[in-house]
C-alpha positions, 0 to 999 in steps of 0.5 A: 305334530304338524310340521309347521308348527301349532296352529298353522297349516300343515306343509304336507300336500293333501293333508299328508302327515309324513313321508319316509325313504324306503332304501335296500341295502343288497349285498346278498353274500358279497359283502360276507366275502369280501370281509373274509374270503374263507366264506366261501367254504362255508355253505350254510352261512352262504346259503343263508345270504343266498336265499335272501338273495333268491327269495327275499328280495323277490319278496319285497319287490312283490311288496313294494308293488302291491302297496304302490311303495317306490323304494331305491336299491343299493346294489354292488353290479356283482350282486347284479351280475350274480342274480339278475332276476332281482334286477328287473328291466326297469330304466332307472334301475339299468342307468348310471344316474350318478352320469345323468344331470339334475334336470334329467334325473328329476324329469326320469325318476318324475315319470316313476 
């Protein structure tokens, strides 16, 4: 279906017919625990999250850079704290965003 309606042209740039919005939500076991903290003793169910935290997520990343995919993670700083490798050394995903002004997000995320 063409976004701008039957007979006119397309509004997509270069004959792109959709985008999407690739976002991780990527709790790893935090949201498990703070749900209900006697996770903690329940190590197959944590091992399950961990996993996921070890291999899964270095699976999409390995993914999304194969295929060109930018794709926004959402992720509590513990997770960050607790698997770094998941983090890599990128700037935008280091700063604060929400502390930069518009201007200088689209000017830091245009560079991506």
């Amino acid at each position: 279906m063409n976004a701008a309606g039957e007979g006119s042209e397309s509004r997509w740039p270069a004959g792109i017919g959709c985008m999407a919005a690739v976002t991780v939500n990527f709790d790893a076991e935090t949201l498990l625990l703070s749900e209900d903290p006697t996770f903690r003793d329940r190590q197959k169910s944590l091992s399950i999250m961990r996993y996921g935290a070890h291999r899964g997520a270095q699976r999409l990343l390995e993914i999304f850079a194969e295929k060109d995919v930018l794709a926004t993670w959402f992720l509590p700083g513990r997770v960050a704290e607790t698997y770094p490798g998941v983090v890599r050394e990128d700037p935008m995903v280091l700063e604060k965003l929400d502390a930069l002004s518009l201007r200088t997000r689209l000017r830091e995320i245009g560079k991506k």
